[in-house]
C-alpha positions as CSV (number, residue, x, y, z in Angstrom):
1,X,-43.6,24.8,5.2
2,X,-39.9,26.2,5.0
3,X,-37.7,25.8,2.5
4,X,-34.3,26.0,4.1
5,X,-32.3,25.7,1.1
6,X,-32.1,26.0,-2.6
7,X,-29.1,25.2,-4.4
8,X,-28.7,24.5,-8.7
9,X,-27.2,21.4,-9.7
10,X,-26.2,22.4,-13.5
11,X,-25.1,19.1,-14.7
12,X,-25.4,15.2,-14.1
13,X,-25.7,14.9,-10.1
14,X,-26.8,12.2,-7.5
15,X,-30.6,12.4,-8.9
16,X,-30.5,12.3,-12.5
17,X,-28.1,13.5,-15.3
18,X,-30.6,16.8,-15.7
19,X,-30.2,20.2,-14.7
20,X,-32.2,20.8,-11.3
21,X,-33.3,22.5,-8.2
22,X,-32.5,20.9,-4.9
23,X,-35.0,22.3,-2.3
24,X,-33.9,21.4,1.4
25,X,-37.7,21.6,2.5
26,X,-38.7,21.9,6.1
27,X,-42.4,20.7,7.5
28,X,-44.3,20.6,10.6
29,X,-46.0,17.7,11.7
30,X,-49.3,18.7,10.6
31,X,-47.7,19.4,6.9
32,X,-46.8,15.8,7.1
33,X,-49.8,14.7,7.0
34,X,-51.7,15.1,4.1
35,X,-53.5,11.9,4.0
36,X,-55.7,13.0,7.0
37,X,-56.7,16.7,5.2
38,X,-59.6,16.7,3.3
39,X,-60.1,18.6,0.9
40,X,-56.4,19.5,0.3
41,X,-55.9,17.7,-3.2
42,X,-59.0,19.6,-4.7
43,X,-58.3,23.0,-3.3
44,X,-54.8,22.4,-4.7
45,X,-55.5,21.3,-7.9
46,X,-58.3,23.8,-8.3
47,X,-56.0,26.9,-8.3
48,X,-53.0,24.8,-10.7
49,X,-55.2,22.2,-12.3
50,X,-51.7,20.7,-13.8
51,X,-50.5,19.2,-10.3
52,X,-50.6,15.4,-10.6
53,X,-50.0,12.6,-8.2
54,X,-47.9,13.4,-5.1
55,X,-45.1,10.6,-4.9
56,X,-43.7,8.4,-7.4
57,X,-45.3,5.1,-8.1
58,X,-45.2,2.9,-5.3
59,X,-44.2,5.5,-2.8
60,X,-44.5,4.2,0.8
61,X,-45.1,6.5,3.3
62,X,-46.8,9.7,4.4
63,X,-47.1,12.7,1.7
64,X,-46.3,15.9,2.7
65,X,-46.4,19.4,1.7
66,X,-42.5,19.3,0.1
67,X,-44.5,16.5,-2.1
68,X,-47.2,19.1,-2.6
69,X,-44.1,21.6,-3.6
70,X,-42.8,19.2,-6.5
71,X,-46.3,18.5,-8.0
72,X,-46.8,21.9,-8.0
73,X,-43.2,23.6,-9.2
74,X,-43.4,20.6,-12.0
75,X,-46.2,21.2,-12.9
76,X,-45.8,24.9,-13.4
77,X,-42.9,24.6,-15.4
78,X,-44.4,22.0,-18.0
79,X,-47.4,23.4,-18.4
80,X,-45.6,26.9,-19.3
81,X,-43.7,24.8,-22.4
82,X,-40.0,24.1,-20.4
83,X,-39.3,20.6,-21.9
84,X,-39.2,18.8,-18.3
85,X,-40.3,15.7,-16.7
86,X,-37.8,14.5,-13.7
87,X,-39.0,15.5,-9.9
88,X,-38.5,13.5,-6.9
89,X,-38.9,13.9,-3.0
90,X,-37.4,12.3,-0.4
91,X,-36.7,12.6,3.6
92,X,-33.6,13.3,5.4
93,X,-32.3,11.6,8.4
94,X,-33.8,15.1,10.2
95,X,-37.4,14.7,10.9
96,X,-39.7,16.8,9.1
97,X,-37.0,17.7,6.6
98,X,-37.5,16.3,2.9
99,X,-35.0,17.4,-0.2
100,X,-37.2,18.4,-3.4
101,X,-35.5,18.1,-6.5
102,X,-37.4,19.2,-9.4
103,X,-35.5,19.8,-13.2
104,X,-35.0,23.1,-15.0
105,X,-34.5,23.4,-18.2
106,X,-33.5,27.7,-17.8
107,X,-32.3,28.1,-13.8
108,X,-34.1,31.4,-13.8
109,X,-37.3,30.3,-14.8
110,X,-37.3,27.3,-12.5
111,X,-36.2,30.0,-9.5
112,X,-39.4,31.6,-10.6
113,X,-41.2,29.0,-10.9
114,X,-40.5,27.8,-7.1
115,X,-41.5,31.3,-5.7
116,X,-45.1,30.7,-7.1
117,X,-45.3,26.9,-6.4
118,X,-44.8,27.9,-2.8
119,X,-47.3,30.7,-2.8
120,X,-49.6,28.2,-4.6
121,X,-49.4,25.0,-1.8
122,X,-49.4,27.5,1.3
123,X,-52.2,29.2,0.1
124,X,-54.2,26.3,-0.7
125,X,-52.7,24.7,2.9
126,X,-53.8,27.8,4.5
127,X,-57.5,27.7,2.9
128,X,-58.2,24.3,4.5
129,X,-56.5,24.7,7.5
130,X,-58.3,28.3,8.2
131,X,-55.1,30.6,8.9
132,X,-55.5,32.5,5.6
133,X,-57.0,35.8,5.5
134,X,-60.7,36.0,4.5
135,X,-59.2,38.7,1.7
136,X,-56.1,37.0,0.1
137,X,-56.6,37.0,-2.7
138,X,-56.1,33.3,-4.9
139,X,-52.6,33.0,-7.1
140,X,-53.2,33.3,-10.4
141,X,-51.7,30.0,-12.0
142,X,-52.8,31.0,-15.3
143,X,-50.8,34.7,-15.3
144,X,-48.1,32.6,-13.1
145,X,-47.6,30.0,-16.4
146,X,-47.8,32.9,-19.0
147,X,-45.0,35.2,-17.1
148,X,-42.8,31.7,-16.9
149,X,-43.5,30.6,-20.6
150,X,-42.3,34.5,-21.5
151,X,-39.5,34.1,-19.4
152,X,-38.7,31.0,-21.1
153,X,-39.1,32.4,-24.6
154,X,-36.6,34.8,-23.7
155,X,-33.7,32.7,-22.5
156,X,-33.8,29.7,-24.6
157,X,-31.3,28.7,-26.4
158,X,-31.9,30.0,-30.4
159,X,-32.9,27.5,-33.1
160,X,-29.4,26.4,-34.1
161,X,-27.9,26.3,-30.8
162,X,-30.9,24.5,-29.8
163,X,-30.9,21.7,-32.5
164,X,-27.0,20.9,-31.6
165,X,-28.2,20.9,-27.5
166,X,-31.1,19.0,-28.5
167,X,-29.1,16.3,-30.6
168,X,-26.1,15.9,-27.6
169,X,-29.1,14.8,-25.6
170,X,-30.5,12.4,-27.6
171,X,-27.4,10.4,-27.8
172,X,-26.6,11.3,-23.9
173,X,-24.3,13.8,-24.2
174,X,-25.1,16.4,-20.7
175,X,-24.6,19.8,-21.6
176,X,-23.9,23.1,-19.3
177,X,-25.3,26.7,-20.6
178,X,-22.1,28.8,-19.9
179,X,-23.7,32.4,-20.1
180,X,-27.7,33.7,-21.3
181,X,-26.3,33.8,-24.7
182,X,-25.6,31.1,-26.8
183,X,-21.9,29.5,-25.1
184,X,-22.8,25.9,-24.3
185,X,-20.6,23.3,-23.1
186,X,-21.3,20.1,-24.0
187,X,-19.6,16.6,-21.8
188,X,-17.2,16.9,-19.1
189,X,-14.0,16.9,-18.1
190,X,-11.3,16.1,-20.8
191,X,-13.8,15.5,-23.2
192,X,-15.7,18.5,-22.7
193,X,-16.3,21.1,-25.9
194,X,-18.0,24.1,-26.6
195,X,-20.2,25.7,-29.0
196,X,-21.4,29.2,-29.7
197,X,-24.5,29.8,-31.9
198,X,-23.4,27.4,-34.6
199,X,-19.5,27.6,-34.3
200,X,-17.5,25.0,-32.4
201,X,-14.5,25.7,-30.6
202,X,-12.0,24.8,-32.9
203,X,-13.6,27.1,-35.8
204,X,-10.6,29.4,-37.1
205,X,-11.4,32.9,-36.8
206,X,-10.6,32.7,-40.9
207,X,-13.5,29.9,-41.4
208,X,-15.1,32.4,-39.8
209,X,-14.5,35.1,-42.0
210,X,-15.1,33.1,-44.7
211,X,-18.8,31.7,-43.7
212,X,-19.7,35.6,-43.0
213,X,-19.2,36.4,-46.5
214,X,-21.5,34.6,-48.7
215,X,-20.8,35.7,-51.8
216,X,-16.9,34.7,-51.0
217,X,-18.4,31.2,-49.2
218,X,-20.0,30.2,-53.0
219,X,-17.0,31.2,-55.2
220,X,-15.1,28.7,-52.9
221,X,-17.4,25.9,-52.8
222,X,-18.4,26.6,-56.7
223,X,-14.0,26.3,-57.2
224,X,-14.2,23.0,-55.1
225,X,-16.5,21.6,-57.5
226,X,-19.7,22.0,-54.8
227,X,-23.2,22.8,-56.9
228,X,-24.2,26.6,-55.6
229,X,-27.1,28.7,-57.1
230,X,-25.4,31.6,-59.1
231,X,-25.7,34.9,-58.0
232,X,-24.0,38.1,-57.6
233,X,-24.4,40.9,-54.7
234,X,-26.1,44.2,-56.0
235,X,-26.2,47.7,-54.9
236,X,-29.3,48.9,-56.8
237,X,-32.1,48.0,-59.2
238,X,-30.1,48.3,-62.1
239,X,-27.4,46.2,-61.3
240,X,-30.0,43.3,-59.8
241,X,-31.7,43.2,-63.7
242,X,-27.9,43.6,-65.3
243,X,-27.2,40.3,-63.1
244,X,-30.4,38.3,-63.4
245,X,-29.8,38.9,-67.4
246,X,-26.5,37.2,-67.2
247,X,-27.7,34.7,-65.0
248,X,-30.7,33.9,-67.0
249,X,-34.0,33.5,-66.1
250,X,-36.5,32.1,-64.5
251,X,-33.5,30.9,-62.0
252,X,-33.3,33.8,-60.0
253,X,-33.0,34.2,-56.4
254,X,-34.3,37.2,-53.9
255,X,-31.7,40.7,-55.2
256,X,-30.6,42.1,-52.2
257,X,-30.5,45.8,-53.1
């Protein structure tokens, strides 16, 4: 198994509206045969016992190792947490030549992720057709899924960035991560925007200001007729208990001294 090409499709594309990789997979007539290897599926599942089914239901025709590929680079990727579920394979009008497209959620940890679901199907191929070494040693899907789920941890998007990705999403909005920080684009075209952390892109740098500075942010809203808690920012021990006496008690937040 070769895999020719690998390109990222980072927005809605001719598989799906999900961010994935395209693999351009190449096989020799032996890898497209899986149906006559015994012992392939078990050997397979035994070193990544996450793989499912190869094919979509109702798939017609033979299975190959580029199927092999997808169960496997899915599998990897779910199992390590990465909210996924789309994967398909399909052949190209070049014999022995299948495109495997298999969603990311962070483009780095699906690049990852394919380097050790290759390693993982050719060593399992290898084993059954006896061209492995007799001291290669077996991947370790287990240390593979924990170095991806790190990776993961580690570029995510943070919790309110997340939320606002998460909610465009569920009402069908596609989204585009512009950088490994937190600058997201959300739609397309004309009607694209974009968010950073929690700030749109039509937050004034004086909003801005404003929401920095909290005690500022509850002497506006408390003038606008908002309900804040009442509080003042200290500088020592002394001034938190000259405060919390004019504030009254037992209605006292955390002194920040």
């Amino acid at each position: 198994m070769k895999l020719i090409q690998t390109r990222a499709l980072r927005g809605p594309n001719l598989w799906s509206r999900h961010t994935a990789l395209e693999i351009e997979v190449g096989c020799t007539p032996d890898e497209c045969a899986l149906e006559g290897v015994s012992g392939f599926m078990e050997t397979l599942r035994g070193i990544c016992p996450g793989v499912g089914s190869l094919g979509a239901p109702g798939h017609q025709g033979p299975l190959t190792l580029a199927h092999a590929l997808e169960a496997t680079l899915l599998a990897l990727q779910a199992q390590a947490g990465c909210p996924i579920s789309f994967s398909c394979t399909t052949a190209t009008p070049v014999k022995g030549v299948f495109q495997v497209v298999v969603e990311y959620s962070e483009e780095d940890v699906g690049r990852l992720a394919l380097t050790m679901a290759q390693s993982i199907v050719m060593h399992a191929w290898q084993s059954i057709t006896a061209k492995l070494a007799v001291d290669a040693a077996v991947p370790d899907a287990a240390a593979m899924m924990a170095e991806l789920r790190e990776m993961d941890e580690d570029l995510r998007l943070g919790p309110s960035t997340g939320s606002i990705v998460m909610a465009a999403v569920a009402r069908g909005i596609p989204f585009r991560r512009l950088t490994q920080g937190s600058l997201v684009q959300l739609g397309w075209g004309v009607r694209q925007r974009r968010i950073q952390a929690a700030e749109v892109d039509s937050t004034s740098a004086v909003a801005e200001s404003i929401a920095q500075d909290k005690d500022l942010s509850k002497h506006l809203l408390h003038a606008a007729g908002v309900p804040v808690p009442m509080g003042a920012p200290v500088n020592s021990v002394e001034e938190a208990w000259t405060v919390a006496q004019r504030i009254g008690f037992p209605e006292i937040g955390r002194a920040h001294v």
